[in-house]
C-alpha positions in Angstrom: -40.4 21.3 61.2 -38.9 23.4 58.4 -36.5 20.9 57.6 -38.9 17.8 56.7 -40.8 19.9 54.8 -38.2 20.8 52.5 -37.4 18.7 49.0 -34.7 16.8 48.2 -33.4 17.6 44.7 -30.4 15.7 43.1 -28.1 16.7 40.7 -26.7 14.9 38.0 -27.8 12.0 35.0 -30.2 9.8 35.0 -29.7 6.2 33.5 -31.9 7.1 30.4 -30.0 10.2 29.6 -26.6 8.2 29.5 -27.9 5.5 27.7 -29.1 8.5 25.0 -26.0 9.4 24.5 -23.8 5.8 24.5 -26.7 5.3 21.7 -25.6 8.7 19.9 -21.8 7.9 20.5 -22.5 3.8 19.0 -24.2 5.6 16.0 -21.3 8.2 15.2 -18.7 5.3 15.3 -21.0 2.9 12.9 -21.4 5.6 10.1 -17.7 6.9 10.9 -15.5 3.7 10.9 -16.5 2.0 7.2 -15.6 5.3 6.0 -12.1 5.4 8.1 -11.4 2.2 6.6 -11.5 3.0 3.2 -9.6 5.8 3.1 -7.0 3.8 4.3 -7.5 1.1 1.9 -7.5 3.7 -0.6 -4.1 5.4 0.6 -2.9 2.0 -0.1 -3.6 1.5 -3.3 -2.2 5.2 -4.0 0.7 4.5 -2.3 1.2 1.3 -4.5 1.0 3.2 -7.6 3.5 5.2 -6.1 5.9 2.2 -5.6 5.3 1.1 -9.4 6.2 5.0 -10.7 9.3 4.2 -8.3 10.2 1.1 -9.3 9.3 1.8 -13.3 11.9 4.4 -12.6 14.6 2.9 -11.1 14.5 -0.4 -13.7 15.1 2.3 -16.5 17.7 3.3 -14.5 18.9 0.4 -13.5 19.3 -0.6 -17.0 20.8 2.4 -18.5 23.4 1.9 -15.8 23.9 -1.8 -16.2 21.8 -3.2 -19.1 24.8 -4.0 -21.5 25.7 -6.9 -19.5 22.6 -7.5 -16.9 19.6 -6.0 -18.4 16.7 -5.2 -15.8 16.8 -6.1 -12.0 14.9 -7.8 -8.9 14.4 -5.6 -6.5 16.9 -6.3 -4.1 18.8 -5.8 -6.8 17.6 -2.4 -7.1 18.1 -2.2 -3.2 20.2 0.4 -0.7 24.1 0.2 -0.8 25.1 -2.0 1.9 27.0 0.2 4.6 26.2 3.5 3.1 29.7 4.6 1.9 30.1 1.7 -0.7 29.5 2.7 -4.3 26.8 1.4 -6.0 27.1 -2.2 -7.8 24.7 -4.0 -10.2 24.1 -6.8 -6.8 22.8 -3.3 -4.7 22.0 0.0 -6.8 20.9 2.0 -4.2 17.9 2.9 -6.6 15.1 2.0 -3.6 14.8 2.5 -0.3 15.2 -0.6 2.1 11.6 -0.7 2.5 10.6 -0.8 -0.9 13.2 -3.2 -1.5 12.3 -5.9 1.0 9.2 -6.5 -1.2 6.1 -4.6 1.3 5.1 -1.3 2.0 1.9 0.1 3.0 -0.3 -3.2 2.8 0.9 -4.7 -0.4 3.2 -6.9 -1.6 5.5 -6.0 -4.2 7.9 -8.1 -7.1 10.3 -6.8 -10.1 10.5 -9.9 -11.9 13.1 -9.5 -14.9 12.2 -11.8 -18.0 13.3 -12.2 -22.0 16.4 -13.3 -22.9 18.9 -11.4 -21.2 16.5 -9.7 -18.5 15.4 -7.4 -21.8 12.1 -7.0 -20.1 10.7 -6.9 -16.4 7.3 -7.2 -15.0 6.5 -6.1 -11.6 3.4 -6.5 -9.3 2.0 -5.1 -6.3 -0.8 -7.3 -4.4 -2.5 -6.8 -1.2 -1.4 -8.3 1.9 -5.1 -8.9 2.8 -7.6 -8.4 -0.1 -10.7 -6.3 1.6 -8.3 -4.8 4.5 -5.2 -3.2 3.3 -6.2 -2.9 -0.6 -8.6 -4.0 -2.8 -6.9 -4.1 -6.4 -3.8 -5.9 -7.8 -1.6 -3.5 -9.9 1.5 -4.3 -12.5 3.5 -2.5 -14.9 5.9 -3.6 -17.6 8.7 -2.4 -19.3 6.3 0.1 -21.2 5.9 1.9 -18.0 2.0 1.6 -18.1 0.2 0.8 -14.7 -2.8 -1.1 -14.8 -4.8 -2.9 -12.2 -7.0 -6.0 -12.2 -9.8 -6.0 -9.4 -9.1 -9.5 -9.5 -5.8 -11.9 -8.6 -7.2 -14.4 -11.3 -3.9 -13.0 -13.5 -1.9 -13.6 -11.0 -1.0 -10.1 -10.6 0.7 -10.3 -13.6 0.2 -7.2 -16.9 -2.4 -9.1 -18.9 -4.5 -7.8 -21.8 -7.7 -7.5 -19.1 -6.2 -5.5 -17.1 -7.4 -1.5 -16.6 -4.9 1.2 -17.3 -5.1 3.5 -14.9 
């Protein structure tokens, strides 16, 4: 008679107690994932100013090299030596990496656009691939070297006199 008079006791959790904490879990990932995603929109946007300081570089370059008879470049232009071993030409610098060079890199899109008579001048751009996701902001530089951004594509990307230095 011992036995029936004995209690039963389970171990482990009740339904409530997981639900608490899917609840706790669901509230940690809304606070936690905005914030995730704008740090990487804002490593973007660093990393495009990064690119323009790059390829503000290597147009000077570029055009201390070859601007007698070419003046500033595109960005293939600019791009890696084909094979490696090959010495650099005006048609492939080696002045940018391939990625760079292809035109994207770390959510935006990116132009060197030479202009003026006898490519004197270049304007490049650097736009996100998807406005709200990978950046939010358009940048450009010119041939002064200054980077400004526009939160806006309504210049087209281009350097205009509403844009924000940065």
């Amino acid at each position: 008679m011992k036995n029936k008079a004995k209690k039963h006791s389970k171990k482990g959790f009740s339904l409530i107690e997981l639900l608490i904490v899917v609840a706790i879990i669901l509230i940690i990932a809304a606070i936690a994932i905005p914030n995730l995603l704008r740090s990487r929109i804002a490593a973007n946007e660093a990393s495009a100013v990064g690119s323009l300081r790059t390829i503000n570089t290597a147009e000077i370059t570029y055009n201390t090299t070859y601007g007698a008879t070419i003046g500033f470049a595109t960005l293939a232009q600019m791009g890696p030596v084909a094979g490696g071993t090959a010495s650099p030409t005006s048609a492939a610098a080696g002045l940018l990496d391939a990625t760079l060079a292809s035109g994207t890199k770390s959510g935006y899109s990116f132009q060197a656009t030479p202009g003026g008579a006898n490519n004197a001048s270049y304007e490049s751009a650097a736009a996100p691939l998807v406005v709200g996701s990978t950046g939010q902001r358009y940048f450009c530089s010119d041939a002064s070297g200054v980077i400004q951004y526009n939160a806006t594509a309504s210049t087209g990307g281009t350097c205009a006199s509403g844009n924000t230095p940065i």
